[in-house]
C-alpha positions as CSV (number, residue, x, y, z in Angstrom):
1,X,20.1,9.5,-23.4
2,X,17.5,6.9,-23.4
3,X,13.9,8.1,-23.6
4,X,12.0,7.2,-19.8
5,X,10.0,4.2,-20.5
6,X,6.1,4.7,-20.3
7,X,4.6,3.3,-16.7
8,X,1.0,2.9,-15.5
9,X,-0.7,2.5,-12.2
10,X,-3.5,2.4,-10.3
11,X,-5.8,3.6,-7.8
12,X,-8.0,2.0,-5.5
13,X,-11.0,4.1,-3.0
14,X,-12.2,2.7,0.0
15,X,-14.8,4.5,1.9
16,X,-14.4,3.3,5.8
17,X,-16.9,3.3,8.5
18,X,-14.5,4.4,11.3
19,X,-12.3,7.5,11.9
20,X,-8.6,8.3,10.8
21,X,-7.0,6.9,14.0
22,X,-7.9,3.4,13.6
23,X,-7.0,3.4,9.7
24,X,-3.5,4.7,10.0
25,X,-2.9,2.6,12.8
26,X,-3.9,-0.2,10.5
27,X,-1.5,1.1,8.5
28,X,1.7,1.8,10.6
29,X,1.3,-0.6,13.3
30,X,3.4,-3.5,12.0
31,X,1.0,-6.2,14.3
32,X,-1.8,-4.8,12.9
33,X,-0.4,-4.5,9.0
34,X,0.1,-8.4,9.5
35,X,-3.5,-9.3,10.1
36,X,-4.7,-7.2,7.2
37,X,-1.7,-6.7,4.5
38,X,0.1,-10.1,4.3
39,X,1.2,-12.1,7.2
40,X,4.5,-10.8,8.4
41,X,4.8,-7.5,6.8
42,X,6.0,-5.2,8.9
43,X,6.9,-1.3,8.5
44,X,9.1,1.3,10.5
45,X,6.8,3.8,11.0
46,X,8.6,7.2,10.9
47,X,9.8,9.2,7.6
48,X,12.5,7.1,6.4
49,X,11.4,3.8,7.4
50,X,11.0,0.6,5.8
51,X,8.0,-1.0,4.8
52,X,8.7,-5.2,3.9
53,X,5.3,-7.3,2.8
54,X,4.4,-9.8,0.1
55,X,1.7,-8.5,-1.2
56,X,1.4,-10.9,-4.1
57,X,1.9,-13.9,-1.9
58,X,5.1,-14.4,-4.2
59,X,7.2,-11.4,-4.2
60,X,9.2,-9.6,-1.0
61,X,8.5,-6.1,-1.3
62,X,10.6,-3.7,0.8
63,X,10.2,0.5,0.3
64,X,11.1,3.5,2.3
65,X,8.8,5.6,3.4
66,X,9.0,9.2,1.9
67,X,6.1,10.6,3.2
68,X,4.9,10.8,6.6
69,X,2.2,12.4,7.2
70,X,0.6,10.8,10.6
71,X,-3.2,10.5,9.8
72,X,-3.1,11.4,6.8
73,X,-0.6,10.2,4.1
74,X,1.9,7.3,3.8
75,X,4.3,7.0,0.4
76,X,6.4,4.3,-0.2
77,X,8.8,3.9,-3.3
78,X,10.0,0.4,-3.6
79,X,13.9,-0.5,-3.4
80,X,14.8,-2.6,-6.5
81,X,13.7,-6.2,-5.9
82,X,16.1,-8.9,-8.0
83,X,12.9,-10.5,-8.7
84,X,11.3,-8.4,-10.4
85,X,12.3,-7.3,-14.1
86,X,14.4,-4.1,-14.3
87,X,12.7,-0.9,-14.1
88,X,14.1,2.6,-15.1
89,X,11.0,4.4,-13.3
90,X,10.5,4.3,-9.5
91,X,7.7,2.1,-7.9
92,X,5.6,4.2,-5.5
93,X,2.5,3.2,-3.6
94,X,0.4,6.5,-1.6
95,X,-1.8,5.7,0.6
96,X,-4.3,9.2,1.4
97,X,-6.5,9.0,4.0
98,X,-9.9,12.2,4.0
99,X,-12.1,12.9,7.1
100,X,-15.7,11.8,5.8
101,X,-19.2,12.4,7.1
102,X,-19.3,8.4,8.2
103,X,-15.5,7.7,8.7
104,X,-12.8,7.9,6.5
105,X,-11.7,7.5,2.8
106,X,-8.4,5.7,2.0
107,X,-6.7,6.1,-1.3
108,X,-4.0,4.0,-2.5
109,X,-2.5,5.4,-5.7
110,X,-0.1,3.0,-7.3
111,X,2.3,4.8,-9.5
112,X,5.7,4.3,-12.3
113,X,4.9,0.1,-12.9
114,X,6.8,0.0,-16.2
115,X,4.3,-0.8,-18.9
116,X,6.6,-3.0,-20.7
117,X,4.9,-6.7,-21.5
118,X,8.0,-8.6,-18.6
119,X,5.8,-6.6,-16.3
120,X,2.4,-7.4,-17.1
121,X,2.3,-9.8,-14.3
122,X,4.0,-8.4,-11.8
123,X,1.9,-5.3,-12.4
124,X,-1.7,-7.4,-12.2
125,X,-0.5,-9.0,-8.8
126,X,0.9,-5.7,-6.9
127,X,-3.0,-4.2,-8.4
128,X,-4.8,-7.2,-7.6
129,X,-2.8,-8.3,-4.5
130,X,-3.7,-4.4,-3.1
131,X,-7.1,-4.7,-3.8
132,X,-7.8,-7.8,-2.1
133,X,-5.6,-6.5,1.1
134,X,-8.0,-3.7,1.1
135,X,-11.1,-6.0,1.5
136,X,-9.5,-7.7,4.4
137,X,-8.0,-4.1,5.6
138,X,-12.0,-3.1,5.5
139,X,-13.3,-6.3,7.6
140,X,-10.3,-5.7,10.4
141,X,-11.6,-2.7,10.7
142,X,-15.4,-3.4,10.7
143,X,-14.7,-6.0,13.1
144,X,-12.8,-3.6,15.6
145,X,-15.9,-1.3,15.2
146,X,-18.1,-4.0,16.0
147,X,-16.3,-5.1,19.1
148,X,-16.1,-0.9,20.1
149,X,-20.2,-1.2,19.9
């Protein structure tokens, strides 16, 4: 049997201004995920569910949702994508959202991205493509806070 091959990740923080509700609907409302995530992206929310996005602009991610934590956690492990090189490891994203003194913290923890060198690319644009949906995630939300005011 074939040794597992070694993977790598990543993690991204992103301390929010507004409570829980508003972030995981930002997360599991399929209009909302569209404005903030990639345009058309939409997700079943419900354990079991699909998630579907390009993140990357370039590659059509779908995942189930294994976790379903309403409010507070969200995992999805990505089905095998024929664009993407092989993998032996499963692709998982977690998204963790904490109750904080000024609103919320969101986690996404980025996990089992083969760290063989046919993946050094599509590992920089699924890390990269994240962090900037986070930046836009944070302005939706500012914005919607804004309007609240």
């Amino acid at each position: 049997m074939a040794a597992m091959e070694k993977t790598r990740g990543y993690a991204h923080r992103l301390d929010l201004r507004t409570g829980l509700t508003p972030v995981w609907a930002a997360l599991t409302d399929s209009r909302l995920l569209g404005q903030w995530c990639s345009p058309g992206a939409t997700i079943s929310a419900r354990p079991g569910g699909l998630f579907r996005a390009c993140v990357d602009r370039v590659t059509e991610l779908e995942a189930c949702i294994d976790v379903f934590m309403p409010g507070q956690r969200l995992r999805l492990i990505y089905l095998p994508c024929a664009s993407l090189p092989p993998a032996e490891s499963a692709l998982v994203d977690d998204f963790i959202l904490e109750p904080a003194r000024t609103g919320t913290i969101l986690r996404l923890l980025g996990s089992g991205v083969p760290g063989s060198p046919e993946w050094d690319i599509p590992y920089l644009r699924q890390r990269t493509g994240w962090q900037a949906a986070l930046v836009r995630l944070r302005a939706l939300l500012d914005a919607a806070d804004a309007e609240a005011l």
